[in-house]
C-alpha positions as CSV (number, residue, x, y, z in Angstrom):
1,X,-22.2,-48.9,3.3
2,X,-22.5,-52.6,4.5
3,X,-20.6,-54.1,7.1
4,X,-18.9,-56.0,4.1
5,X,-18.2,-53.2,1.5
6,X,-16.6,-51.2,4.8
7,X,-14.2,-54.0,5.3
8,X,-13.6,-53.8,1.5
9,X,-12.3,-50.0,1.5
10,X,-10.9,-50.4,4.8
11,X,-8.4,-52.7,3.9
12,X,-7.9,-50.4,0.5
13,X,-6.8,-47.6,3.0
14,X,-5.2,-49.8,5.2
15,X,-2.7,-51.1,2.5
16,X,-2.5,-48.0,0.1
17,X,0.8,-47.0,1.1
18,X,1.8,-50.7,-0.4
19,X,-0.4,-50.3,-3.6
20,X,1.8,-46.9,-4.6
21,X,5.3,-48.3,-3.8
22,X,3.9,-51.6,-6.2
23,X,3.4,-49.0,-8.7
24,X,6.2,-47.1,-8.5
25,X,8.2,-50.5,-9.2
26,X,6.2,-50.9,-12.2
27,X,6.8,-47.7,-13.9
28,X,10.3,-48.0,-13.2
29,X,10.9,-50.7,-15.5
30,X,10.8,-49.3,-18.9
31,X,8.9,-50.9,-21.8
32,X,9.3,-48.5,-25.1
33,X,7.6,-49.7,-27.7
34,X,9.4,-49.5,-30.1
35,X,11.4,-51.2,-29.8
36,X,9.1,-53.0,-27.2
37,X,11.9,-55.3,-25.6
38,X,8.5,-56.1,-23.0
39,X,9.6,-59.7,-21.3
40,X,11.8,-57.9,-18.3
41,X,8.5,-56.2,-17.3
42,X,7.0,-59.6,-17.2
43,X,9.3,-61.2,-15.2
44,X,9.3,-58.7,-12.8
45,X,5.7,-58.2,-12.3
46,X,5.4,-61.8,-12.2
47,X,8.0,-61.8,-9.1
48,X,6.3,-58.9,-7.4
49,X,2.9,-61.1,-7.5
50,X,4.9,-64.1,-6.5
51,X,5.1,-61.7,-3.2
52,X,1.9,-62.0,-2.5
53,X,1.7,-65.9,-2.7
54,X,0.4,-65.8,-6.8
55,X,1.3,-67.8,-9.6
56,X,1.3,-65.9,-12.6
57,X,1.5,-68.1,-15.9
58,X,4.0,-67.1,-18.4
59,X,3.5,-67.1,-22.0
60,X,5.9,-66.0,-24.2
61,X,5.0,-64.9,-28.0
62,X,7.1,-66.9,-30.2
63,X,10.0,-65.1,-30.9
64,X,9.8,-65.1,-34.7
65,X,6.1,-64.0,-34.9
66,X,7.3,-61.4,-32.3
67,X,10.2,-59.5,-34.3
68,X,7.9,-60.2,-37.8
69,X,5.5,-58.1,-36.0
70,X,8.3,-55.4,-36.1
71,X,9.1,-55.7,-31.5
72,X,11.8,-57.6,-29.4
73,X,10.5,-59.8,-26.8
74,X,6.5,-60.6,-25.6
75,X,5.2,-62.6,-22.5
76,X,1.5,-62.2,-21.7
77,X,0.8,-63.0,-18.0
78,X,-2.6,-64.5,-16.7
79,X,-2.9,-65.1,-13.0
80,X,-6.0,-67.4,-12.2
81,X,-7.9,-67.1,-9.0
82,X,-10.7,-70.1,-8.8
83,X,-13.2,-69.8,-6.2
84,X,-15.8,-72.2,-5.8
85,X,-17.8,-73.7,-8.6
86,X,-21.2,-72.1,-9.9
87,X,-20.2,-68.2,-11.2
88,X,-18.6,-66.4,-13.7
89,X,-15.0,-65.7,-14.8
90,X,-14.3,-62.2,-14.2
91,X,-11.0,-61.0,-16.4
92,X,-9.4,-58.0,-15.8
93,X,-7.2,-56.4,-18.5
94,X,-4.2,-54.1,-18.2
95,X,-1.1,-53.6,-20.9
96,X,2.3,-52.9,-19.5
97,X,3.6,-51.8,-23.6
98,X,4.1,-47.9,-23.1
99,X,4.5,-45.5,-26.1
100,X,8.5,-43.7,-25.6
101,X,8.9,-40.9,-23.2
102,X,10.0,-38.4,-25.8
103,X,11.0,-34.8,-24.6
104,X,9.9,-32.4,-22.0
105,X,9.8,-34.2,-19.1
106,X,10.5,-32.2,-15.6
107,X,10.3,-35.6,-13.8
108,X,12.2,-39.1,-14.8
109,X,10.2,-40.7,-17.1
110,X,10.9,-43.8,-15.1
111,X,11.2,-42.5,-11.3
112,X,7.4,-43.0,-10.5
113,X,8.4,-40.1,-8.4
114,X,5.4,-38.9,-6.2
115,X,4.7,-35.0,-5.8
116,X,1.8,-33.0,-4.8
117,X,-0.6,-35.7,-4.9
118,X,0.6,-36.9,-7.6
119,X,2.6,-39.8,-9.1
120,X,5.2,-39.2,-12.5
121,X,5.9,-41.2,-14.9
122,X,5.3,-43.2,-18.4
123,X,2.5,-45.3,-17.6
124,X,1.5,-44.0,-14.5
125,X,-2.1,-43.4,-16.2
126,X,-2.4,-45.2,-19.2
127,X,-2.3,-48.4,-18.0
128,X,0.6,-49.7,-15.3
129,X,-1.7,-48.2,-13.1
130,X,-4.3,-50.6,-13.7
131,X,-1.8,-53.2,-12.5
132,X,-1.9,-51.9,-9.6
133,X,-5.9,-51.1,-8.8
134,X,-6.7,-54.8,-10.2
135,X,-4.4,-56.2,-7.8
136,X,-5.4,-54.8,-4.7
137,X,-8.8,-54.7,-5.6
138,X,-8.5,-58.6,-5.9
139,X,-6.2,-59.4,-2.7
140,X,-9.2,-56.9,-0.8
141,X,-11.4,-59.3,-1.8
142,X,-9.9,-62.2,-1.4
143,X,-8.8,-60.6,2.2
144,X,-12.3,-60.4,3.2
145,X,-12.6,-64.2,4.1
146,X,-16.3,-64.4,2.4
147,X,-17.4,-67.4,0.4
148,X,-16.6,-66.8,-3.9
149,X,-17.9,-68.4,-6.7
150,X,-16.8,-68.8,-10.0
151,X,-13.2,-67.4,-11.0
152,X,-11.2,-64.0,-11.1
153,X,-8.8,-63.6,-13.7
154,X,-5.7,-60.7,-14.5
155,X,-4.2,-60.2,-18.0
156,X,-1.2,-58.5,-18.2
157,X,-0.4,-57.9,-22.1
158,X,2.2,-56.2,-23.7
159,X,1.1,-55.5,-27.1
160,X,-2.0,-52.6,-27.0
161,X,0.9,-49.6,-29.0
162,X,0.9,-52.2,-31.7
163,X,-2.3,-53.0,-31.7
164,X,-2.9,-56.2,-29.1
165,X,-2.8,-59.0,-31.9
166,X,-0.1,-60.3,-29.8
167,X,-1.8,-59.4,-26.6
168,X,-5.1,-60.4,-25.8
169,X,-6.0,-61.7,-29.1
170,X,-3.2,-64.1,-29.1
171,X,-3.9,-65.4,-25.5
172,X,-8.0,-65.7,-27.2
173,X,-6.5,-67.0,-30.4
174,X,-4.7,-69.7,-28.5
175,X,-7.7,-70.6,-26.4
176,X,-5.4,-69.7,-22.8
177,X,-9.0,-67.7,-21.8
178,X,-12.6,-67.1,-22.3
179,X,-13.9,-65.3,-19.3
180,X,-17.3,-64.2,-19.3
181,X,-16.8,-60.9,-18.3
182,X,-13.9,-57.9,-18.9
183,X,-13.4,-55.0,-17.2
184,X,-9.9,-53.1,-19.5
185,X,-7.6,-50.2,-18.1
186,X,-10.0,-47.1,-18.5
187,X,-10.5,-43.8,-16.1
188,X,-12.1,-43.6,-13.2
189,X,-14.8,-41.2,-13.7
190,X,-16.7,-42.5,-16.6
191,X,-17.2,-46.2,-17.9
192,X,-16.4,-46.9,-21.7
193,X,-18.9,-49.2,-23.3
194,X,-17.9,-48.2,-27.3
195,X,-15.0,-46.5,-29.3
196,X,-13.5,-46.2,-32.4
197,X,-12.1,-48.1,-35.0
198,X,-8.2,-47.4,-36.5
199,X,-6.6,-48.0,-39.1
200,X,-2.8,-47.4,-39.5
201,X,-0.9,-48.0,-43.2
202,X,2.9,-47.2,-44.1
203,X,2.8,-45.3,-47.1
204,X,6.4,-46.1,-49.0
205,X,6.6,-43.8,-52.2
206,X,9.7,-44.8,-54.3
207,X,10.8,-42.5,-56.6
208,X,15.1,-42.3,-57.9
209,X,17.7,-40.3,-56.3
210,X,19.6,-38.6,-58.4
211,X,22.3,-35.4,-57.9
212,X,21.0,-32.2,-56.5
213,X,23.0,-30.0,-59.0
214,X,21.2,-32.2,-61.6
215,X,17.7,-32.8,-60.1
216,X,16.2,-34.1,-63.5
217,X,18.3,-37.3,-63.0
218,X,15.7,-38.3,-60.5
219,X,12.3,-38.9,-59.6
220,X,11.6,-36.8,-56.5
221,X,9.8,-39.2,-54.2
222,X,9.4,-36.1,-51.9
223,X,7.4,-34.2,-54.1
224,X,5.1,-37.2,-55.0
225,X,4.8,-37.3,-51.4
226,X,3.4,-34.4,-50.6
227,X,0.8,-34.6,-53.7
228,X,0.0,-37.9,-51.3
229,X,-0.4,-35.3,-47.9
230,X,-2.7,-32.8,-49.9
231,X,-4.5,-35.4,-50.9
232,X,-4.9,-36.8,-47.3
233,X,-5.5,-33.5,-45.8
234,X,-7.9,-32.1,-48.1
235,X,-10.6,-34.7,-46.8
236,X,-10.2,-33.3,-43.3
237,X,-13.3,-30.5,-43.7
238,X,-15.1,-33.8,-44.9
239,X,-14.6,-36.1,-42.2
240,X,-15.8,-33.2,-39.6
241,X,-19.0,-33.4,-41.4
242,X,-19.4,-37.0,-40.6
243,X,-21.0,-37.7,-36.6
244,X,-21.4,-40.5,-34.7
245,X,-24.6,-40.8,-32.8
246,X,-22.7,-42.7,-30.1
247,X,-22.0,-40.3,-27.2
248,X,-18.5,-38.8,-26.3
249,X,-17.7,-39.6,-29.4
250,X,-17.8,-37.1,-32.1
251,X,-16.2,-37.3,-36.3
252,X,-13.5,-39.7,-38.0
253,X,-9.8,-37.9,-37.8
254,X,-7.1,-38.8,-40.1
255,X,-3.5,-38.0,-39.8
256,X,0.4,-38.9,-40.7
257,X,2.2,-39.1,-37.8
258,X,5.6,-40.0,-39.2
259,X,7.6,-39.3,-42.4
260,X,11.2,-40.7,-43.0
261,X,12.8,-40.3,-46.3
262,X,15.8,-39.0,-48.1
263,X,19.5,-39.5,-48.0
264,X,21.3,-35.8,-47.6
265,X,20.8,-32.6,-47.8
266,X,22.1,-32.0,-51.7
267,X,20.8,-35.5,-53.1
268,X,17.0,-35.8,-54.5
269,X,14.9,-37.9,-52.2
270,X,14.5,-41.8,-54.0
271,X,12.6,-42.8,-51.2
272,X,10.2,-41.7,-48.3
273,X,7.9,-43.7,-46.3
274,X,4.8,-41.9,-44.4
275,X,2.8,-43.7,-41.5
276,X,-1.3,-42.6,-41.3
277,X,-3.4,-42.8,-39.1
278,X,-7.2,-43.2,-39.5
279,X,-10.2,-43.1,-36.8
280,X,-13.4,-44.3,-37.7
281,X,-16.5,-44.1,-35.8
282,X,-18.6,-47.0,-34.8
283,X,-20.4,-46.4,-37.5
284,X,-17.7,-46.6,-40.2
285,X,-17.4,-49.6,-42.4
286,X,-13.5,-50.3,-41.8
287,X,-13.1,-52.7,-45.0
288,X,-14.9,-49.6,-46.8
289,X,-12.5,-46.9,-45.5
290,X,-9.7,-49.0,-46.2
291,X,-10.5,-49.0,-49.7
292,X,-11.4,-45.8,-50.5
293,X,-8.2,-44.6,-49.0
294,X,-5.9,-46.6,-50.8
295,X,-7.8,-45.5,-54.2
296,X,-7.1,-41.8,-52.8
297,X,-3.4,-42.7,-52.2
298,X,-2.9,-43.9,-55.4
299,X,-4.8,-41.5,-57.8
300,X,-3.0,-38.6,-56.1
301,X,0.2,-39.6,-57.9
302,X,-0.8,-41.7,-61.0
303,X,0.6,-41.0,-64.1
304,X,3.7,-39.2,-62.0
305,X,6.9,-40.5,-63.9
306,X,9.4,-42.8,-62.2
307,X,7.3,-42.9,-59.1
308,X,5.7,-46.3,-57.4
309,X,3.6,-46.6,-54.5
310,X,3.4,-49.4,-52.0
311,X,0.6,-49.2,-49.5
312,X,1.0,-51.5,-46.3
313,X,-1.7,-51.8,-43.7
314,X,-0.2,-51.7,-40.0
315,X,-3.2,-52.1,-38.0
316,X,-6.8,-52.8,-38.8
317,X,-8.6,-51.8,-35.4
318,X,-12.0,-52.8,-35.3
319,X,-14.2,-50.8,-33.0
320,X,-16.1,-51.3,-29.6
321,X,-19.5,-52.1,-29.3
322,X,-21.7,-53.3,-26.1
323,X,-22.5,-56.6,-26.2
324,X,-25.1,-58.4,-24.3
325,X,-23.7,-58.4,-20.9
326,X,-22.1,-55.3,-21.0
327,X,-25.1,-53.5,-18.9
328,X,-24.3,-55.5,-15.7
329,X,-20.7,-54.6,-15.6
330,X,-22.1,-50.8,-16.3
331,X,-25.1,-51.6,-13.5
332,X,-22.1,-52.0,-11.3
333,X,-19.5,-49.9,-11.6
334,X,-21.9,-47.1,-11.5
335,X,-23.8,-48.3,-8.3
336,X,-20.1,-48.2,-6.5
337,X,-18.6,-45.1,-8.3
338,X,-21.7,-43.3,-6.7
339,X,-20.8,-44.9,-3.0
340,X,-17.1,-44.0,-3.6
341,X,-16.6,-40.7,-5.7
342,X,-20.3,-39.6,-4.5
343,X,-21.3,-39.1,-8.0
344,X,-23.3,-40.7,-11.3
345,X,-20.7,-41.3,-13.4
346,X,-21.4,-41.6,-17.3
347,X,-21.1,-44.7,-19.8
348,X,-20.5,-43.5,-23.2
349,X,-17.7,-43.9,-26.3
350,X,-14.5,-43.0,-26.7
351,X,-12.5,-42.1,-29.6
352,X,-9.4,-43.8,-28.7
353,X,-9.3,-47.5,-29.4
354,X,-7.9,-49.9,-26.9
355,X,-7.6,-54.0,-26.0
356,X,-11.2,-54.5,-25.0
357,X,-12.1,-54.4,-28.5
358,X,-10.6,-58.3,-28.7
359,X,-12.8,-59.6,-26.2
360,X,-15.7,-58.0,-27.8
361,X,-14.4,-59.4,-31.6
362,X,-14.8,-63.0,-29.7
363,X,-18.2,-62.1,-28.0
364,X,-17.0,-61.4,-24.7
365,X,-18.8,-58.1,-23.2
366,X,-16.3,-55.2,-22.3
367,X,-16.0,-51.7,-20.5
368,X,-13.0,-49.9,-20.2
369,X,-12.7,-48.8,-16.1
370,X,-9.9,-47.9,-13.5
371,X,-7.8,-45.0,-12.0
372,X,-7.5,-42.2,-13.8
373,X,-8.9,-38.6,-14.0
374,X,-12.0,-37.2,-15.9
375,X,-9.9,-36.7,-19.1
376,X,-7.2,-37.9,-21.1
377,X,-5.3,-34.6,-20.8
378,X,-5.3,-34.1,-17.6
379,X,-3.7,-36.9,-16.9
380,X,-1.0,-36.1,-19.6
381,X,-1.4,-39.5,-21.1
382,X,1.6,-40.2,-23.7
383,X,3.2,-36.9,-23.8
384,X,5.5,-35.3,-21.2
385,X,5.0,-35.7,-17.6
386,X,2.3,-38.2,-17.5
387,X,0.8,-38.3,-14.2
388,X,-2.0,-40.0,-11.5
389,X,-3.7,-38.1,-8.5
390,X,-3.2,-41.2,-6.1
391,X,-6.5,-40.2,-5.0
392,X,-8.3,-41.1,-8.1
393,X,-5.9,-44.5,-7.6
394,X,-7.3,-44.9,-4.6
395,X,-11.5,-44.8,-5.3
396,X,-10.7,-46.8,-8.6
397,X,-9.0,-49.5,-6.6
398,X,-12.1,-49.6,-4.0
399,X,-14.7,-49.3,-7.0
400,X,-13.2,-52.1,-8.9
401,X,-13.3,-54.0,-5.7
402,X,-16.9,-53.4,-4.9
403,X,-17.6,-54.4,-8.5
404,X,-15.8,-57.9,-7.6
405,X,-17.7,-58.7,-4.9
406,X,-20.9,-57.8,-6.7
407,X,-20.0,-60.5,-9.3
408,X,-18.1,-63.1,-7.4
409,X,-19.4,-63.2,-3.6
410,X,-21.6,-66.4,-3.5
């Protein structure tokens, strides 16, 4: 390892101590979404990096286009770092929006308490983290005292549970950035260049209540509804049979995730409302899917008396693909994974979809990298007693770094 890069880790180890209590005050401020009330979180990262002698810019999502979007409060932070004039803008990309703790937890959800190596808590891997190993991979760099070109940047989002039109699409949409390069929240022991596309529609099937002594007064939405799940579930053994020939990824999934409906116990159901969920593979033409599966939806209860359907999309996802530019970010992060893990580590897909995909819709090339183990369930990500090896925190924070300097020393 250069004289350089050794400075580079050293000062990694030197202030890790500080890079775990920064995360710890992260996690502890929630941001559930829903409701997604996400502003607080803002703020407060936006004081912590005022600690450190940085300006982040605040900008706040209208409020109406925020609650028509169905959360409470939004403010995206970028913090710019110009260097001198002549190389690329480098954006780095992490969402503080965290799906809610639900049940099962054996530590506070919220504590960012640290145990066996580990740190607990929502968000601690997928992606405050991340807020975390791109700061203190910047201030390493910029602690090294070597000559930069061209510009660092760090978004902050809080909109990738619903989808980041509000995230990083907004802050594209309103022309607040164009870097040249991303590098998105990912793990820390392979480097995402692809993943899936999703689409997510609210199924609302209205039907009429009626007695339950007398259930011929109504029109038993439930029922239609579950014509609507066998109909959805059936195409299942289908789907399997469809591959993607992009590796680490495998088949399109489908599933409903939520159903809400009825009024009591002894009253026929007049209403229930279903969320789906859809995957599709690179591959996949989304517009297609789309259309085919509302056709599905609605021939599985035509001709049903007194019922009505309303289909509502919710998200329209549109996958990641490597674009030109894409292979340097890869060049490098693999180059300084093998100095700091001491192995190759793979780029491949992914069949989660995430906020990189909104750089890559406005041609700006993507990968999905930082701390986190070699798989999504070990790591516990969205389910109870999500956690991060502050090793793997550690060796993300000095790979990042190394890829910094690899873009940005002059």
């Amino acid at each position: 390892m250069s004289n350089t890069r050794a400075q580079l880790s050293n000062w990694i180890d030197a202030h890790f101590d500080e890079e775990v209590a920064f995360l710890q005050q992260v996690i502890r401020v929630p941001t559930d979404t829903p409701p997604g009330n996400n502003a607080p979180h803002a703020d407060a990262v936006a004081e912590l990096l005022r600690g450190f002698g940085w300006q982040a810019e605040k900008h706040a999502v209208p409020q109406q286009a925020v609650a028509d979007y169905g959360m409470e409060s939004i403010t995206n932070l970028i913090v710019r770092r110009p260097y001198q004039a002549g190389g690329p803008t480098l954006a780095l990309n992490a969402h503080g929006d965290v799906v809610p703790p639900g049940e099962g937890w054996t530590y506070p959800p919220y504590g960012g308490v640290i145990d066996k190596g580990h740190i607990h808590g929502r968000a601690a891997a997928v992606s405050k983290c991340d807020f975390a190993t791109y700061i203190f991979a910047a201030r390493a760099l910029e602690a090294l005292g070597v000559p930069l070109k061209g510009s660092l940047e760090l978004h902050f989002t809080y909109d990738e549970e619903f989808g980041g039109l509000l995230g990083p699409a907004w802050l594209l949409e309103q022309k607040l950035t164009k870097p040249d390069f991303v590098i998105a929240a990912g793990f820390g022991y392979n480097i995402i260049t692809a993943h899936n596309a999703c689409l997510q529609l609210e199924i609302t099937v209205h039907g009429k209540s009626g007695h339950g002594a007398m259930p011929e007064t109504g029109h038993d939405a439930l029922q239609a509804a579950n014509k609507i799940l066998n109909a959805i579930y059936a195409q299942l053994p289908a789907l399997k049979k469809i591959k993607s020939g992009v590796a680490g990824i495998d088949s399109p999934t489908m599933l409903v995730g939520r159903i809400d409906g009825g009024t009591n116990t002894n009253v026929v159901p007049g209403k229930v409302v279903m969320k789906m969920d859809r995957r599709m593979i690179p591959e996949e033409n989304p517009v297609e899917v789309e259309a085919q599966l509302r056709a599905l939806i609605e021939d599985a209860v035509r001709g049903e008396p007194g019922i009505r359907v309303e289909i509502k999309r919710l998200l329209l996802s549109q996958a990641l693909r490597p674009l030109p530019g894409s292979e340097q970010l890869v060049a490098a992060l693999q180059k300084n994974a093998l100095l700091i893990l001491g192995e190759s580590i793979p780029a491949q897909g992914t069949p989660l979809y995430a906020d990189a995909r909104l750089y890559g819709e406005h041609g700006i090339p993507a990968v999905l990298y930082g701390a986190g183990p070699r798989t999504v369930p070990e790591s516990n990500a969205k389910k109870a007693d999500e956690r991060l090896a502050l090793d793997d925190l550690r060796k993300a924070t000095k790979v990042v770094a190394l890829t910094l300097l690899d873009f940005l020393a002059a």
